[in-house]
C-alpha positions in Angstrom: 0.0 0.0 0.0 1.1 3.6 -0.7 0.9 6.4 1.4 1.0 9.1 -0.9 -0.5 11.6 1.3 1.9 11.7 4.1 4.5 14.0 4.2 8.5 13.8 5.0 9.5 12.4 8.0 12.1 15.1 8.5 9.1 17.4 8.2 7.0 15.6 10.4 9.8 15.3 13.0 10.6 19.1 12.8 6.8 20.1 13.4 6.2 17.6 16.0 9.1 19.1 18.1 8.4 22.5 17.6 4.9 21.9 18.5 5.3 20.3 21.7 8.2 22.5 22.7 6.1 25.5 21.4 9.4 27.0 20.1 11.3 26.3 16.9 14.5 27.2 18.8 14.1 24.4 21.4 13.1 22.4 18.7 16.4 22.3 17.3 18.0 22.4 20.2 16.3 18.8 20.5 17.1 17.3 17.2 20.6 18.9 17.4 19.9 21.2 13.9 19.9 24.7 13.3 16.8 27.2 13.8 16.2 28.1 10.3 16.5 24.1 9.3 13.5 23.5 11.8 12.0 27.1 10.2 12.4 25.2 6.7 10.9 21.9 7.4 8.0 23.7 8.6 7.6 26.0 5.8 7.5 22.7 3.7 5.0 21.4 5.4 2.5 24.1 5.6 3.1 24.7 1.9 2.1 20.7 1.7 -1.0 21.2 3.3 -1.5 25.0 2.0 -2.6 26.6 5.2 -0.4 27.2 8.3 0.3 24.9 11.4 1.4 28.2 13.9 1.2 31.1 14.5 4.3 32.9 15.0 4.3 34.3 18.6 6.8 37.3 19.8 8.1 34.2 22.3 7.7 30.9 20.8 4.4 29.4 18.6 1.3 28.3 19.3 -0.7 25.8 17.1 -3.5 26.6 14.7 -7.0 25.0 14.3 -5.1 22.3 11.4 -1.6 22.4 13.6 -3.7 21.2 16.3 -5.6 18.6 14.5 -2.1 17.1 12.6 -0.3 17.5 15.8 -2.8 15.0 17.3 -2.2 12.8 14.5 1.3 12.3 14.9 2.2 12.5 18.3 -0.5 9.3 18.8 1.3 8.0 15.8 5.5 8.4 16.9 4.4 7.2 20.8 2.8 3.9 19.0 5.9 3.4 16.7 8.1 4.2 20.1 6.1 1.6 22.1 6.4 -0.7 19.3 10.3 -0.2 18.7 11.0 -0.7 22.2 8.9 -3.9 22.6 10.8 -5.3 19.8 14.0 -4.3 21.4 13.3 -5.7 24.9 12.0 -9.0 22.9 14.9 -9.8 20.9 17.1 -9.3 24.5 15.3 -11.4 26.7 17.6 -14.3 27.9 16.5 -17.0 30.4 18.9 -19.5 32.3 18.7 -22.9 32.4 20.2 -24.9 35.1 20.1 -28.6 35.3 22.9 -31.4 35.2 25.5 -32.7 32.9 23.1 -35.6 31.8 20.1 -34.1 31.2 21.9 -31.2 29.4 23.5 -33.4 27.4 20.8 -36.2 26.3 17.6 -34.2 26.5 17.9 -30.5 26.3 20.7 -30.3 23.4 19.9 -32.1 20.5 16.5 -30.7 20.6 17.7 -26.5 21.4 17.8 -25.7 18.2 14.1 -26.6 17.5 13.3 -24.1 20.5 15.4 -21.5 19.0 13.5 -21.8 15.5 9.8 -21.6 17.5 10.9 -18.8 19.6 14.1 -17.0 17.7 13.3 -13.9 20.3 14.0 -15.8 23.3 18.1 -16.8 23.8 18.5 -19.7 26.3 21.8 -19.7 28.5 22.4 -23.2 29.8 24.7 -23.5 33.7 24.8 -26.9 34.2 26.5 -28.7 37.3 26.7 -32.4 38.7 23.8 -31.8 40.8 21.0 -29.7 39.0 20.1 -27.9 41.4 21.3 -24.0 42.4 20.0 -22.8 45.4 19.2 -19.5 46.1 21.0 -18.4 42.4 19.5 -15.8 41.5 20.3 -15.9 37.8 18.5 -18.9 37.1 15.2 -19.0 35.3 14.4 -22.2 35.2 15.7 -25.2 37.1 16.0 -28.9 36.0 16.4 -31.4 38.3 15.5 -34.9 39.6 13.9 -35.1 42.7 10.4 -35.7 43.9 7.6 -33.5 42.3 6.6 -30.4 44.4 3.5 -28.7 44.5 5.2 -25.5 42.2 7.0 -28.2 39.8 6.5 -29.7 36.3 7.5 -33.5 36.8 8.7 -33.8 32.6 10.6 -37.3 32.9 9.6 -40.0 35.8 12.4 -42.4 36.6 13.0 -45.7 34.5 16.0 -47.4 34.9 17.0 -50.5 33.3 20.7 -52.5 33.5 23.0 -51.5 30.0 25.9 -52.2 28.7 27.6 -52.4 25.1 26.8 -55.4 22.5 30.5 -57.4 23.0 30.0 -57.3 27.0 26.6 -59.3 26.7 27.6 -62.1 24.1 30.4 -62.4 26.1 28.6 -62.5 29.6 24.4 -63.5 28.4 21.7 -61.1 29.7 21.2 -61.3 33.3 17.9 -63.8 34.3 17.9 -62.5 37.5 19.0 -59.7 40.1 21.2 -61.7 41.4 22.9 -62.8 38.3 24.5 -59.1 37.7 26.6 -59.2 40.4 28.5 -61.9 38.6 29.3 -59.1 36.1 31.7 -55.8 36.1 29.2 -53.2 37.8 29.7 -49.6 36.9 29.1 -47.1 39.7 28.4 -43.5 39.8 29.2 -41.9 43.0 27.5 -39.2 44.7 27.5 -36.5 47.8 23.7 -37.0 47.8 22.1 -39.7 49.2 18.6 -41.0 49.0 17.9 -39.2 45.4 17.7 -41.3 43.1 18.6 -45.3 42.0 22.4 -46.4 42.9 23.4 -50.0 42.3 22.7 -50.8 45.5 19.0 -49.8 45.6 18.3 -50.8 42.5 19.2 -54.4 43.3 17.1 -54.2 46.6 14.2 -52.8 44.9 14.4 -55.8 42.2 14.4 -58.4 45.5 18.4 -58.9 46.0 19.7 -58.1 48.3 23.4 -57.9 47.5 24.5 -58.1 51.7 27.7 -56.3 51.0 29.8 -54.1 48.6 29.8 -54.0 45.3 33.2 -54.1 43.4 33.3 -52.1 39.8 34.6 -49.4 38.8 33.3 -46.0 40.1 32.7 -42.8 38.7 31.3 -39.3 39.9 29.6 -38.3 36.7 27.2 -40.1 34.7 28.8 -39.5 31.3 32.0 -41.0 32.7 29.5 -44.4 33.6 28.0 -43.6 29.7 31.6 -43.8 28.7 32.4 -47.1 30.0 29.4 -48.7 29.1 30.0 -48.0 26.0 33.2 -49.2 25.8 32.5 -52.5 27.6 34.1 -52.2 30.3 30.8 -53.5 32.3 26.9 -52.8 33.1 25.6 -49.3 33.8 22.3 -48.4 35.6 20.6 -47.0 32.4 17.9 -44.0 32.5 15.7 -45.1 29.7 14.9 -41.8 28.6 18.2 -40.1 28.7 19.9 -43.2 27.0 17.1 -43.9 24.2 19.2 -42.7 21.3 21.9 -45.7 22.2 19.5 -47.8 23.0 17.8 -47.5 19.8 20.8 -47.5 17.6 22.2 -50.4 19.6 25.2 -49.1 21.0 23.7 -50.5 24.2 21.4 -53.0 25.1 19.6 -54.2 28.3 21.8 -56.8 30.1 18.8 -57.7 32.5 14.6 -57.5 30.9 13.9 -55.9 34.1 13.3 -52.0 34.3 12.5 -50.2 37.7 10.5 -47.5 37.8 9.8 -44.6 40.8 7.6 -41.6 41.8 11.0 -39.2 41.0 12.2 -37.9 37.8 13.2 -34.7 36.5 11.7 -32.1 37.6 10.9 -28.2 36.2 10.5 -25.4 38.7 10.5 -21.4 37.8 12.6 -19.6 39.4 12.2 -16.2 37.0 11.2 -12.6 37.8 7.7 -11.9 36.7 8.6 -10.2 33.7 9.8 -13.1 32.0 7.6 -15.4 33.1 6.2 -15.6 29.8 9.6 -16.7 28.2 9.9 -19.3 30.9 6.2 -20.6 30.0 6.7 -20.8 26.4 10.0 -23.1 27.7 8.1 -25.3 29.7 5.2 -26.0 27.1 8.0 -26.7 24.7 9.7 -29.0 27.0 6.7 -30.9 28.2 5.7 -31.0 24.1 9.2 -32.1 22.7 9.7 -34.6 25.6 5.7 -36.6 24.6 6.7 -36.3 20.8 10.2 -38.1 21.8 8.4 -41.6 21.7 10.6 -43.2 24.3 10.7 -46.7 24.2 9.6 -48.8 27.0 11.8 -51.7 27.7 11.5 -54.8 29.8 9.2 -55.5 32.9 8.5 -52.0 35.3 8.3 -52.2 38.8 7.3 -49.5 40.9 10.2 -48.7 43.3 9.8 -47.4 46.9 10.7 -43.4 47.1 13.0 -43.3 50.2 15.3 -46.4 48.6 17.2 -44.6 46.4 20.5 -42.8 45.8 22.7 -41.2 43.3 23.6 -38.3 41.3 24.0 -38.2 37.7 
């Protein structure tokens, strides 16, 4: 659509200063132009328009009937294009933290960021991640991911499945497990933690399948879970596996189950908002895309689930 009938902007700039400064001389002190270049613009305009916008005052101007009337137009007009600009502006800064842990990071929340970034290109997303997932009273996160039981405020976006992996060579060479008891006869990788009762350790797991292994377990031991992913995959023995963080390996089979049975609990992880209220609609476009991208993610269900007791758990990934 053309607009034929509007006039410069530089005009329309000039007159609107001089008429809400009532002055063409603090107009230009404004814009940061010379008197008679405001004087000009002006001239222009009422030439435009044939009739003139003010009358010329010993001290200043003062609008006419027409003055008035455009002068109503385009302030309403510049304060909608200001508002406009500036919502823009804000939009296109507005960054919300993540925090969660290595794992989750690294499984669930990476390979599908980039689809977040095309739905909402406005909205940048700064990941922290640490071994724990949780930050305490940090006051720069937005949004917190972690595994834990479901509070009243959270978003429960994964429950707890765990199932016993390991690569392809170490079960031909050992047979999938038939029992609990049978996977203590094999290497056991362990992930160690500072946090107890969280969430499935080798230990618990073992209790909650009805074996009680009634002492330690050798294996080698590990205080990150992608160290355990590592030397799972590497066969150097079985891993506690979180079906929905490891679906990608266990669909392309670089791991497989080395026992049928998976354990399930009430935990999993776990999205609570932590933002200011003015971007608490950035953090609620996140966690509809979270809960959406984590349903669409079709993870596979493997083996038998059992529903394991809360408080017999522990771990960190």
């Amino acid at each position: 659509m053309r607009y034929g009938n509007i006039p410069s902007p530089h005009a329309l700039i000039a007159f609107e200063a001089a008429a809400r400064c009532g002055s063409f001389t603090r107009a230009a002190q404004e814009l940061g132009i010379g008197q008679p270049a405001v004087s000009h613009q002006v001239t222009l305009l009422e030439d435009q328009l044939n009739q003139p916008l003010f009358r010329r005052l010993h001290r200043g101007v003062a609008l006419t009937g027409a003055g008035q009337e455009l002068y109503d137009s385009v302030s309403a007009a510049f304060g909608q294009i200001d508002q406009t600009v500036e919502t823009i502006r804000t939009r296109r800064s507005t960054r919300i933290s993540v925090g969660t842990d290595f794992a989750f990071a690294s499984f669930i929340l990476m390979p599908h960021l980039a689809d977040f970034t095309a739905r909402f290109p406005d909205i940048e997303v700064n990941v922290v991640t640490n071994q724990t997932g949780r930050f305490g009273a940090d006051a720069n996160i937005d949004i917190e991911l972690s595994f834990g039981h479901c509070g009243p405020h959270g978003i429960l976006l994964l429950a707890e499945r765990v199932t016993p992996v390991c690569s392809p060579a170490l079960l031909a060479r050992y047979g999938q497990a038939r029992t609990p008891a049978d996977l203590c006869t094999m290497p056991l990788l362990h992930l160690d933690s500072e946090i107890e009762n969280r969430w499935f350790n080798w230990e618990s797991w073992l209790r909650t399948a009805g074996h009680n292994p009634g002492g330690p377990l050798s294996g080698h031991r590990f205080n990150t879970y992608l160290l355990v992913l590592s030397a799972a995959l590497s066969g150097q023995g079985v891993a506690l596996g979180w079906t929905a963080l490891l679906q990608q390996h266990l669909q392309s089979g670089q791991l497989v189950q080395a026992s049928t049975i998976t354990l399930s609990s009430e935990r999993g992880y776990v999205l609570t908002s932590r933002a200011a209220p003015r971007r608490q609609s950035q953090v609620t476009a996140f966690a509809n895309w979270a809960r959406e991208i984590i349903a669409d993610d079709n993870v596979t269900t493997f083996g038998t689930s059992t529903e394991a007791p809360a408080a017999d758990s522990a771990g960190t990934l």
